[in-house]
DRENDO-1510 file (C-alpha; in Angstrom, 1 decimal, always signed):
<recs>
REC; n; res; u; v; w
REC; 1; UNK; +208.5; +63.1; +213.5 .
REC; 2; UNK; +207.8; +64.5; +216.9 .
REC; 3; UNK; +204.4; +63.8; +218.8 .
REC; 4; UNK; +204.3; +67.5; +219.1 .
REC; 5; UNK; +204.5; +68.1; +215.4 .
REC; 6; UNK; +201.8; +65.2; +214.6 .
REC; 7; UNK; +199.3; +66.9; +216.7 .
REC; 8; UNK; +199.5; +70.0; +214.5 .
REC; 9; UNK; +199.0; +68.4; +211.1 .
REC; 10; UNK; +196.0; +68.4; +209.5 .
REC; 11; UNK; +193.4; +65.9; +209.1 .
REC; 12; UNK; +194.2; +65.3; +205.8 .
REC; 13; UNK; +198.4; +64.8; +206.4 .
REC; 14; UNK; +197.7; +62.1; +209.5 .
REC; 15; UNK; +195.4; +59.9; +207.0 .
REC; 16; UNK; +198.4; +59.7; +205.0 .
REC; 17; UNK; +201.5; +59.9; +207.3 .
REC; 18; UNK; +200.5; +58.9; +210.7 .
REC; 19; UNK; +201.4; +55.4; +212.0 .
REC; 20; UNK; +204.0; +54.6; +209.9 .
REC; 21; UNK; +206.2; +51.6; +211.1 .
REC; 22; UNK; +208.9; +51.0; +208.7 .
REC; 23; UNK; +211.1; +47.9; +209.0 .
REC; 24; UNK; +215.0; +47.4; +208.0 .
REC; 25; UNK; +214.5; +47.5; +204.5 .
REC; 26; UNK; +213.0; +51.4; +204.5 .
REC; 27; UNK; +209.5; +50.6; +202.6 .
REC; 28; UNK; +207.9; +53.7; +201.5 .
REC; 29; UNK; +204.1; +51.7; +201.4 .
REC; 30; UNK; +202.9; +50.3; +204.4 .
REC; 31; UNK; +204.6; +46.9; +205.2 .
REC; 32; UNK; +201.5; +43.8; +205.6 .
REC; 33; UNK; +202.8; +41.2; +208.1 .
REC; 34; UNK; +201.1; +37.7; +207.0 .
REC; 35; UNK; +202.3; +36.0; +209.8 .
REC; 36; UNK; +200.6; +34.1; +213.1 .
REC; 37; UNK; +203.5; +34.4; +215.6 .
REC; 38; UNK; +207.0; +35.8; +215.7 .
REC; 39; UNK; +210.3; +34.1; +216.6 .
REC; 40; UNK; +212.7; +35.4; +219.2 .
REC; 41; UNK; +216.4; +35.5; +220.1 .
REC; 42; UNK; +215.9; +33.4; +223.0 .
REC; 43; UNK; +213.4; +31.8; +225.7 .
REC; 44; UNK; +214.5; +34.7; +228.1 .
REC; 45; UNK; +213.5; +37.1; +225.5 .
REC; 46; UNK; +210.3; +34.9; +224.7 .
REC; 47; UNK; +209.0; +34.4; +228.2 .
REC; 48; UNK; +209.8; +38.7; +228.0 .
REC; 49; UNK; +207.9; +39.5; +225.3 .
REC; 50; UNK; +204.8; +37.5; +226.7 .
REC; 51; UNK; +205.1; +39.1; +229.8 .
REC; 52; UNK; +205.5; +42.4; +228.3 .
REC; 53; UNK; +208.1; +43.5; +230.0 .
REC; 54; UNK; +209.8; +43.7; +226.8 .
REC; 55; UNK; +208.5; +45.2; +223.7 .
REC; 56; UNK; +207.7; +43.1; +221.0 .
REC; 57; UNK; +205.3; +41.3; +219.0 .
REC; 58; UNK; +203.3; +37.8; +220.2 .
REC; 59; UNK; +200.7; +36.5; +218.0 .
REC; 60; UNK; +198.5; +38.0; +215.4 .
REC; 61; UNK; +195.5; +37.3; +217.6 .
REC; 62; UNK; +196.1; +40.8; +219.3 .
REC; 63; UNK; +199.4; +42.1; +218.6 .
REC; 64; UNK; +200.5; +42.7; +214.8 .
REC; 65; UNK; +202.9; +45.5; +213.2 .
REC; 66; UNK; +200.0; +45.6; +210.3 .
REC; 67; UNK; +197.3; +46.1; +212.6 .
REC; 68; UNK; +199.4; +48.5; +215.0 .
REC; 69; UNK; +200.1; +51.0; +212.1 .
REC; 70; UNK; +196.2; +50.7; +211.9 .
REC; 71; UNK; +195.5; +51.4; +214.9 .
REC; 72; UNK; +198.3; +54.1; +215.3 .
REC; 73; UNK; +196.9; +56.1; +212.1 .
REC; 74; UNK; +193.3; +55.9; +213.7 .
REC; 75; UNK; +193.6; +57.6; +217.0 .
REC; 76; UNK; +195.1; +60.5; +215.5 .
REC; 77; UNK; +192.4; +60.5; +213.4 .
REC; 78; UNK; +190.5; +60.8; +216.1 .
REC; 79; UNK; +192.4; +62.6; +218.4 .
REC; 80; UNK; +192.7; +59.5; +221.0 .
REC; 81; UNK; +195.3; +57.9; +223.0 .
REC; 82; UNK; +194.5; +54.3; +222.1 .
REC; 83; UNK; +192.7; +52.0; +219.4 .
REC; 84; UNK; +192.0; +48.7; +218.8 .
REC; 85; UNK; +191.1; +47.5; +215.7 .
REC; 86; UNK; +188.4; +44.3; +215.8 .
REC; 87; UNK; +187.2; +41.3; +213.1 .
REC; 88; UNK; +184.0; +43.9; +212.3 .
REC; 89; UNK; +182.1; +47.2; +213.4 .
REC; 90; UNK; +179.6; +44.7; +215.4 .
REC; 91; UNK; +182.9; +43.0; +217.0 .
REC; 92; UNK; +184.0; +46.4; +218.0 .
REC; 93; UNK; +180.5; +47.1; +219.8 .
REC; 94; UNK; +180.6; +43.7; +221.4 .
REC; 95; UNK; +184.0; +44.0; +222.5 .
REC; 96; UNK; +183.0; +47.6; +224.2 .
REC; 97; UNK; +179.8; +45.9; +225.7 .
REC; 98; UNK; +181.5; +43.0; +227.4 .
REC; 99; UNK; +184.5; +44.4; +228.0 .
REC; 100; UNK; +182.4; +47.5; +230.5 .
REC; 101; UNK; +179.6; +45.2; +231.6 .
REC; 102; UNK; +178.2; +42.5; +233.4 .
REC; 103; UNK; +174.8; +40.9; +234.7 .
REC; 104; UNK; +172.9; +43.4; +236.3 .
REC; 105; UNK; +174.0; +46.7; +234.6 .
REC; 106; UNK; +172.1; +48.7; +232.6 .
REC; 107; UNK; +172.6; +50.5; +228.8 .
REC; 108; UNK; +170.8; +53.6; +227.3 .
REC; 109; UNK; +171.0; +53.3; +223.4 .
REC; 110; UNK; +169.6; +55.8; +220.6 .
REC; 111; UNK; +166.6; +54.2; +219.1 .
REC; 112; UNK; +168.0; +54.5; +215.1 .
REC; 113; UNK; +170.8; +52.7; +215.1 .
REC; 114; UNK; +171.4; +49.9; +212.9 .
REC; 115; UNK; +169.2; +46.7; +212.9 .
REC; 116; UNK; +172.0; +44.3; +214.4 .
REC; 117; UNK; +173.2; +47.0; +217.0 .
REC; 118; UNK; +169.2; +46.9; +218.1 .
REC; 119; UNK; +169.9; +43.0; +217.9 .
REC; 120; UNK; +173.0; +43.1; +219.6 .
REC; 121; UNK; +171.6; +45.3; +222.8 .
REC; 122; UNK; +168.4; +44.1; +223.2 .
REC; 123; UNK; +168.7; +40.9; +222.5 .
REC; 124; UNK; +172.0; +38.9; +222.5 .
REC; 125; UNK; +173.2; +40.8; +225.9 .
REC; 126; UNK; +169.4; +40.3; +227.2 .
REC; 127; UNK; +170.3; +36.9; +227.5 .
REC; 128; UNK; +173.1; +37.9; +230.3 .
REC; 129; UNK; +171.4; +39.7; +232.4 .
REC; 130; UNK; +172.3; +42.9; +230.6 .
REC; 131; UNK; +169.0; +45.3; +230.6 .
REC; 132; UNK; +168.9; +48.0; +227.6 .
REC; 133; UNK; +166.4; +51.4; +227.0 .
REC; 134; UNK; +166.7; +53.0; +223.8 .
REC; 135; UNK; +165.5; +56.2; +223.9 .
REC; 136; UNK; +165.0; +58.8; +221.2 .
REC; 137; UNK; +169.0; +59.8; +220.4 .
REC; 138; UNK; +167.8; +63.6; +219.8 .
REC; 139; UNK; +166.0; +63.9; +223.2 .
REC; 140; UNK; +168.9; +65.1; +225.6 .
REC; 141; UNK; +166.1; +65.0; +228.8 .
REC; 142; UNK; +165.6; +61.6; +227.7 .
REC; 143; UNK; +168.9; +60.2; +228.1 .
REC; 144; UNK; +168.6; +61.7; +231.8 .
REC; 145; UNK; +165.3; +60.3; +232.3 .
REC; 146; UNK; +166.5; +56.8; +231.7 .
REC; 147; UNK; +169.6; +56.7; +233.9 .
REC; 148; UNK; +169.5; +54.3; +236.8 .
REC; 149; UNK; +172.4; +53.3; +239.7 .
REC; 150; UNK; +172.8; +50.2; +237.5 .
REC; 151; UNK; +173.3; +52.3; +233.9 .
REC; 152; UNK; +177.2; +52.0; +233.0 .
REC; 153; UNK; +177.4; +52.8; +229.3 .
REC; 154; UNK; +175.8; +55.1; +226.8 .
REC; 155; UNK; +175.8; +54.1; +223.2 .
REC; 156; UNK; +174.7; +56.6; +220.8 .
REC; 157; UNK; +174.9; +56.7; +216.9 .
REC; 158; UNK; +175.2; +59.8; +215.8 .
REC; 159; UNK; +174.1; +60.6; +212.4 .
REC; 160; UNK; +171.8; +57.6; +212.8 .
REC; 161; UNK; +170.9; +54.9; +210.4 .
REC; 162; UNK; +169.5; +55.1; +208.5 .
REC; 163; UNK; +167.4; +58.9; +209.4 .
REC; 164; UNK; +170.3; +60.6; +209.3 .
REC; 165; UNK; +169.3; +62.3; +212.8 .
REC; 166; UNK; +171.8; +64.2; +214.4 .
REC; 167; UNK; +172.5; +63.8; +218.1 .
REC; 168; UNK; +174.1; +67.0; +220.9 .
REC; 169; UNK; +177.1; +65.0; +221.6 .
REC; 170; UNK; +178.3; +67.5; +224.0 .
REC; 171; UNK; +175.0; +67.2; +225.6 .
REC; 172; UNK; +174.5; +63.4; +225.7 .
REC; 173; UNK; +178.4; +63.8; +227.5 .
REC; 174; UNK; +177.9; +66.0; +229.9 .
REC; 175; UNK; +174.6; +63.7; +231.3 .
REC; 176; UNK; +177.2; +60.5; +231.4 .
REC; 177; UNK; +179.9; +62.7; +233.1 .
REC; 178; UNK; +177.5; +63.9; +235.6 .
REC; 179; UNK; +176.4; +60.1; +236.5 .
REC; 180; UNK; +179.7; +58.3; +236.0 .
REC; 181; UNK; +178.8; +56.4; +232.8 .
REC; 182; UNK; +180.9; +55.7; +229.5 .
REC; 183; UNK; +179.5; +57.1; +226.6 .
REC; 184; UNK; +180.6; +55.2; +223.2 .
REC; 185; UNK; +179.9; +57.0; +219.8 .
REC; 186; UNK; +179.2; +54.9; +216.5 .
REC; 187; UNK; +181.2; +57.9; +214.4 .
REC; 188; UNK; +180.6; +55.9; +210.8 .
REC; 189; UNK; +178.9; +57.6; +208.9 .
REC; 190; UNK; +180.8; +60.9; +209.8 .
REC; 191; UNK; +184.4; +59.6; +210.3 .
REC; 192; UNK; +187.2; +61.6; +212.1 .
REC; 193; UNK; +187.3; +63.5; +208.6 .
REC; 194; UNK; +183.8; +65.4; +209.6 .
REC; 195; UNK; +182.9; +64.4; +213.0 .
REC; 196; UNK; +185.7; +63.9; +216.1 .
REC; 197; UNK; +183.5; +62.8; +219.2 .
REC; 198; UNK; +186.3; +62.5; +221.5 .
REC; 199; UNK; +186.7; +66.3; +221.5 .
REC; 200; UNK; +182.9; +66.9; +222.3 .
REC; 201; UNK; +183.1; +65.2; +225.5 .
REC; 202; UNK; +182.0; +60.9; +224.2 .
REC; 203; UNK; +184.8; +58.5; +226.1 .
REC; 204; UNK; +184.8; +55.7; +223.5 .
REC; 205; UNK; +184.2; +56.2; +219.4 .
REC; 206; UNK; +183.1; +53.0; +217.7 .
REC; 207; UNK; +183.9; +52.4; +213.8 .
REC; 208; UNK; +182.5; +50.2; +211.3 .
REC; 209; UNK; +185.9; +50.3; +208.9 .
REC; 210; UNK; +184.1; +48.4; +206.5 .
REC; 211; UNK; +182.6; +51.9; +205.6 .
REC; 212; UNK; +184.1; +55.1; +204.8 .
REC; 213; UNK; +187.2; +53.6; +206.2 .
REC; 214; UNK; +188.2; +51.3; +204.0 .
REC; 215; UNK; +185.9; +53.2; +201.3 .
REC; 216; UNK; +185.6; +50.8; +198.6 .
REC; 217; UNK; +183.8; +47.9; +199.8 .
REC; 218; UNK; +186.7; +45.7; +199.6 .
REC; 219; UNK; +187.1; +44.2; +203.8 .
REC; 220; UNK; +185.5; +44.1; +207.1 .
REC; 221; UNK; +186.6; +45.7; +210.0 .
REC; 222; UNK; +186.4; +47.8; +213.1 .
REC; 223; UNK; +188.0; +50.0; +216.1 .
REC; 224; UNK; +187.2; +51.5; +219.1 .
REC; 225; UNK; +189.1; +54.6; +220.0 .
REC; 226; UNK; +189.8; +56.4; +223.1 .
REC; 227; UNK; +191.7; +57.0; +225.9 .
REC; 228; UNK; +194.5; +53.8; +227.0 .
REC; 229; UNK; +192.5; +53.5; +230.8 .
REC; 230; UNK; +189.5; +52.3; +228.5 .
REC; 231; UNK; +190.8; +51.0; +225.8 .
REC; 232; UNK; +193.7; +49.1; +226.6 .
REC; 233; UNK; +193.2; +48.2; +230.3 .
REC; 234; UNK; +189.4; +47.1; +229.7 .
REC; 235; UNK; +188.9; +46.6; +225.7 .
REC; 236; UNK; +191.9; +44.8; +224.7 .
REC; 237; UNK; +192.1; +42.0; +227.7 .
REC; 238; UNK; +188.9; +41.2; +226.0 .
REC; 239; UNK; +190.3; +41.1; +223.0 .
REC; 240; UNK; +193.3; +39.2; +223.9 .
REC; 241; UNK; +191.4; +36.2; +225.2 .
REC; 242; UNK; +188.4; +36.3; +223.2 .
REC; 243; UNK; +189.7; +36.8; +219.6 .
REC; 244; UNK; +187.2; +39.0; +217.5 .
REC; 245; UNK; +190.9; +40.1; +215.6 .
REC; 246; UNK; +191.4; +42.3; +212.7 .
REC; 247; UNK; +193.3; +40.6; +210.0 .
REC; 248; UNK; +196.7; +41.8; +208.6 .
REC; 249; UNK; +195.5; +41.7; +205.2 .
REC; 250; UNK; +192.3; +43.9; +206.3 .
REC; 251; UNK; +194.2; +46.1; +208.7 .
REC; 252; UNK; +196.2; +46.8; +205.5 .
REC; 253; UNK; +193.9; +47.7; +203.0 .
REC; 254; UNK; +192.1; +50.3; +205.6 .
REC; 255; UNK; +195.3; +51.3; +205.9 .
REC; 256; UNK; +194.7; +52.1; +202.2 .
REC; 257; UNK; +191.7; +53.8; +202.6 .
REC; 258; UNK; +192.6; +56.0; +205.2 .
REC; 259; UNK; +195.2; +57.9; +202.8 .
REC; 260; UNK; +192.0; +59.0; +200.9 .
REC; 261; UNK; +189.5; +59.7; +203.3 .
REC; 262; UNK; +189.3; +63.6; +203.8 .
REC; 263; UNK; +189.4; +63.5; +200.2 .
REC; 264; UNK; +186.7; +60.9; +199.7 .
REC; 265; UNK; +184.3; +62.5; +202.7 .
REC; 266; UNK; +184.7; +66.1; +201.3 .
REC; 267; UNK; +184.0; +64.9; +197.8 .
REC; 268; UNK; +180.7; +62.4; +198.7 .
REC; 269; UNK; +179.4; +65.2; +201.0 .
REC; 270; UNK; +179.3; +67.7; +198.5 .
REC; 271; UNK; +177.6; +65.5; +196.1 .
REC; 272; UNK; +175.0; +64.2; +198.6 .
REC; 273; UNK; +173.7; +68.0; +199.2 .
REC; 274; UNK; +173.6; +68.0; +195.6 .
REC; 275; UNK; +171.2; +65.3; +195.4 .
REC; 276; UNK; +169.7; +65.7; +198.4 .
REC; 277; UNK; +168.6; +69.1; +197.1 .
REC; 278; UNK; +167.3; +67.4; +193.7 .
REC; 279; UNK; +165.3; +65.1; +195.4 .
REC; 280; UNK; +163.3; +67.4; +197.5 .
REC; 281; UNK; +161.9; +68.8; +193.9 .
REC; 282; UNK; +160.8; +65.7; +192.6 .
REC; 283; UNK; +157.2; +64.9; +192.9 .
REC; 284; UNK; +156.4; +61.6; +194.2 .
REC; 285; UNK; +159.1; +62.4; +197.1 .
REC; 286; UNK; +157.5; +62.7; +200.2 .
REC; 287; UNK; +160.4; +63.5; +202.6 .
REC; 288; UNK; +164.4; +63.8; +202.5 .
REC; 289; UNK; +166.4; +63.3; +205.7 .
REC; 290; UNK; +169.9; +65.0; +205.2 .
REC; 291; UNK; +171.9; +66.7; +207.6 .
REC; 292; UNK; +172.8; +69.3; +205.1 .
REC; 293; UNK; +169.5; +70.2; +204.0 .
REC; 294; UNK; +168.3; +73.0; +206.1 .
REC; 295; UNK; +164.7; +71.2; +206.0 .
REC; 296; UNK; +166.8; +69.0; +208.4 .
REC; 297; UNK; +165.3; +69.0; +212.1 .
REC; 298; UNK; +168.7; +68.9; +213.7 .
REC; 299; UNK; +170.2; +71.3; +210.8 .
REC; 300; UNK; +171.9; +74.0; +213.2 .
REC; 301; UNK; +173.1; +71.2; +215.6 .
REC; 302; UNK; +174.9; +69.4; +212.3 .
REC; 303; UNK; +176.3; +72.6; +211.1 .
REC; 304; UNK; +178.1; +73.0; +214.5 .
REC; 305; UNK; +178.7; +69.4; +215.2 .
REC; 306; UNK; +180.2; +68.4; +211.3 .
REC; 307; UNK; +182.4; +69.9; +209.0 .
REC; 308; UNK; +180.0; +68.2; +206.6 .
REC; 309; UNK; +177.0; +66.7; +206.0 .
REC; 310; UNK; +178.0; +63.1; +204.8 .
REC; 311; UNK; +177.4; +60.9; +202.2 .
REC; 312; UNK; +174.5; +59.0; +203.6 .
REC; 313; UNK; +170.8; +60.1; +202.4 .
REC; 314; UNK; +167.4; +59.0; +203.0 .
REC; 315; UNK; +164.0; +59.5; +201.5 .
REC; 316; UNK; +160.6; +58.8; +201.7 .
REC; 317; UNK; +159.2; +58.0; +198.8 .
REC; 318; UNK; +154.8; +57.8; +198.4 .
REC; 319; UNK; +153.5; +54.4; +197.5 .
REC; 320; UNK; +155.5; +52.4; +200.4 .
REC; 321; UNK; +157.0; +49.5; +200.0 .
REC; 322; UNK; +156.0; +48.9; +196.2 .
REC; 323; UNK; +156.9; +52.2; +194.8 .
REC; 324; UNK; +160.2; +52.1; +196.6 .
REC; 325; UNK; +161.2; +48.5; +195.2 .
REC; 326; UNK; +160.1; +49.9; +192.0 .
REC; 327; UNK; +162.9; +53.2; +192.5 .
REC; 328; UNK; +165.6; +50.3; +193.6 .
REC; 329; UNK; +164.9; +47.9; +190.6 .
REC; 330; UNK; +164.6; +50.7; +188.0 .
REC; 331; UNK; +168.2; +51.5; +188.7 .
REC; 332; UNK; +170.8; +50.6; +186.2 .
REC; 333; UNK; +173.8; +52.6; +188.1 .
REC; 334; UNK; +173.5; +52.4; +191.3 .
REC; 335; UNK; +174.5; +49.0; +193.5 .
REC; 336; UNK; +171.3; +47.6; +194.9 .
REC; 337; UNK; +172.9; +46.1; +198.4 .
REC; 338; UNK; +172.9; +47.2; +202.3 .
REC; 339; UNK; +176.6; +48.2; +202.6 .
REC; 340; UNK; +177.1; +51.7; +202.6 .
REC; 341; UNK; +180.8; +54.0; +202.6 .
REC; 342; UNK; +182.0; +53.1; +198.9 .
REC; 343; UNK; +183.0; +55.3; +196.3 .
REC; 344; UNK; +180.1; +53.4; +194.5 .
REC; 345; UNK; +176.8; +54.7; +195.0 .
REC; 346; UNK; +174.8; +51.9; +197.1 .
REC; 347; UNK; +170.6; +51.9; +197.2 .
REC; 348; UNK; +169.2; +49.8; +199.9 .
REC; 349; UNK; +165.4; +49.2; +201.6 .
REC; 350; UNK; +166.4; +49.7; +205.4 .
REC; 351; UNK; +163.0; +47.7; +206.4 .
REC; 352; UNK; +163.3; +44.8; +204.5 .
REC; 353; UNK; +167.3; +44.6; +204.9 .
REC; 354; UNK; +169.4; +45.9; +207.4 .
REC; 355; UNK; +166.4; +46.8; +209.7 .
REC; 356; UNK; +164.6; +43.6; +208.2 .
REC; 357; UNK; +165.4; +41.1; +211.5 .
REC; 358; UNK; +163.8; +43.8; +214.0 .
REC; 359; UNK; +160.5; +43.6; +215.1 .
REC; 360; UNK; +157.6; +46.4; +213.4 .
REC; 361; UNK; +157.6; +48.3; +216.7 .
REC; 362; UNK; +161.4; +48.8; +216.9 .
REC; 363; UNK; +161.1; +49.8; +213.2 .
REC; 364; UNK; +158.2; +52.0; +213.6 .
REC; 365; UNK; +160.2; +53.4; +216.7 .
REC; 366; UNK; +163.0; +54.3; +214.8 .
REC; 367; UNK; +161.2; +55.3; +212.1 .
REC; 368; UNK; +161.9; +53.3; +209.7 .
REC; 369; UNK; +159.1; +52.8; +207.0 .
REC; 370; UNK; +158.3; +50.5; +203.9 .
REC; 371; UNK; +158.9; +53.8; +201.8 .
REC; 372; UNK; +161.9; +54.7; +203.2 .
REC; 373; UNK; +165.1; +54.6; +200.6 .
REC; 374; UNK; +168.9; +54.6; +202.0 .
REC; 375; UNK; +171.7; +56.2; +199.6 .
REC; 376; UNK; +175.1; +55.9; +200.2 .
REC; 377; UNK; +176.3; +58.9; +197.7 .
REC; 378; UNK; +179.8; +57.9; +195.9 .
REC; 379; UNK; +181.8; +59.6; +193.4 .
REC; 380; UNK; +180.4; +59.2; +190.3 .
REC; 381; UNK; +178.8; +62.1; +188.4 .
REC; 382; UNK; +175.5; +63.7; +190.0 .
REC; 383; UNK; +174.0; +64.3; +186.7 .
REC; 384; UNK; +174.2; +60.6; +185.9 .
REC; 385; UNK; +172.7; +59.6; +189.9 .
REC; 386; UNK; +169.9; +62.1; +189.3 .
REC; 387; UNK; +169.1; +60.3; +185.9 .
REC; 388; UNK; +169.2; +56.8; +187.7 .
REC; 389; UNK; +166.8; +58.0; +190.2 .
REC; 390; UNK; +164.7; +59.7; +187.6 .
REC; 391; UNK; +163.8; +57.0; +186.1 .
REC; 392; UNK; +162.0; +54.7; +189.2 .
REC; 393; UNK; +160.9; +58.2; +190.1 .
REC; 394; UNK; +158.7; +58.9; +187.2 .
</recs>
């Protein structure tokens, strides 16, 4: 198959088809390479291969046929030149972060990210002389107000965790173009199947695979995506020497999940609106935050920016903490834990969980309260979600 011909397939033909890598024995699955190193036909071809003057394979660290079919299958996705897979979403983050700057610089990040991403900016990369604002991820003037000589990357999540808020990629693009500064977009909640940053102007596109990706809660992983002058000539040294490395086994079983994932995102989006619709009726409910829902603040901007709303809702339930523990515990369906992306539906408290480490301000900032609820919508039946909600509801 041609290059030409992959880049008019559907989204829905390059989850399945794209980065194939068959070996001598014509597998029609995906072959998983459990190996650490490779063997070579002699030390001239060795010394070669390391060198990379010749093509070839080195050591699973950074270079593995598993992995490369991964990566291959991702960037089309995504419509990039380049991807490298990494041990985790947060590895893929770090990675980016060290691998574009040093003491002295400066980062702008959306306030509602996730809890370690806060973590990760303002405190861990704190410590190297590494200086972060977060500013609301909505207000384009505010990602030009905070700019200085030093600023070298934007990072923006976009829907955010857990509010769902919906950032102008295009906008928050043209600002870093303007000032000569990366912009890296966390694309997990959306995936390539609903959201493709790269086309709306973002230089990097960050993945947690362990979500949507992978789609059943099964491994961790992660990527960054984007063109080869970023990602292989500044991400992957990084990764070479420093080792946050996607398995073979994982990079396999995402593999997996990416033959399913239009399918998966179209279904769980559909049913989210479903829900998200039920829940603004029911009494005790004081807000719903879904892109979908045209109560949404950033509805247009979602409708324009997605080809769907996500599976990913949260809600505000009256009573704070204690009447959203009571919703959580009087589940009997849905899976009471903080990871989201699986066909199974998942309930979490974002405050006391994956926002639980941050300090009150940063919560309050990104507005994240003790009766705030986080669904991660999967395929089962609405009917029998809306009756496992009823019930803590009541």
């Amino acid at each position: 198959m041609s290059d030409r011909q992959a880049e008019k397939q559907r989204i829905a033909t390059r989850g399945v088809r794209a980065g194939q890598l068959r070996t001598q024995f014509r597998e029609h699955s995906e072959a998983l390479f459990l190996t650490s190193s490779f063997i070579y036909e002699s030390a001239a071809q060795a010394a070669a291969t390391f060198m990379g003057e010749e093509d070839g394979y080195v050591y699973s660290r950074f270079s593995n046929p598993t992995v490369a079919m991964l990566q291959e299958r991702l960037a089309s996705l995504e419509g990039g030149e380049s991807c490298i897979a990494t041990a985790s979403g947060m590895s893929a983050i770090l990675a980016t972060a060290m691998s574009l700057l040093k003491a002295g610089d400066h980062v702008v990040c959306s306030k509602s990210v996730f809890g370690s991403t806060v973590q990760l900016f303002g405190t861990v990369l704190a410590r190297f002389g590494v200086e972060t604002t977060f500013v609301p991820g909505c207000d384009t003037q505010a990602w030009a107000s905070a700019l200085r000589p030093t600023t070298r990357l934007f990072f923006l999540e976009t829907p955010s965790n857990p509010l769902t808020e919906v950032a102008d990629i295009a906008a928050v693009a043209a600002i870093a173009r303007g000032a000569g500064v990366v912009l890296a977009v966390d694309n997990a909640f959306c995936t390539p199947a609903l959201q493709r940053p790269l086309e709306l102007g973002a230089d990097l596109v960050i993945h947690s695979a362990t979500k949507h990706l992978d789609g059943q809660g099964r491994v961790v992983g992660g990527a960054v995506v984007g063109p080869a002058s970023l990602v292989q000539e500044k991400v992957f040294p990084f990764l070479r020497t420093a080792g946050p490395s996607l398995s073979p086994f994982n990079a396999w079983v995402i593999l997996k999940g990416l033959e399913t994932l239009e399918l998966r995102m179209r279904a769980q989006s559909e049913a989210a609106l479903e829900l998200a619709r039920w829940l603004s009726e029911q009494r005790g409910v004081r807000h719903v935050y879904y892109p979908g829902l045209p109560s949404h603040p950033q509805h247009a901007l979602a409708a324009r920016q997605q080809s769907g709303g996500g599976a990913i809702i949260s809600f505000e339930v009256e009573g704070g903490r204690e009447a959203a523990w009571k919703v959580i515990d009087s589940t009997r369906l849905m899976s009471i834990t903080a990871n989201l992306g699986d066909v199974k539906t998942t309930i979490t408290h974002p405050a006391t969980t994956t926002h639980g480490r941050i300090s009150p301000e940063a919560r309050a900032a990104a507005g994240v309260t003790e009766g705030l609820l986080r669904l991660s919508v999967g395929l089962e039946a609405v009917a029998d979600l809306k009756e496992d909600l009823a019930r803590g509801l009541r």
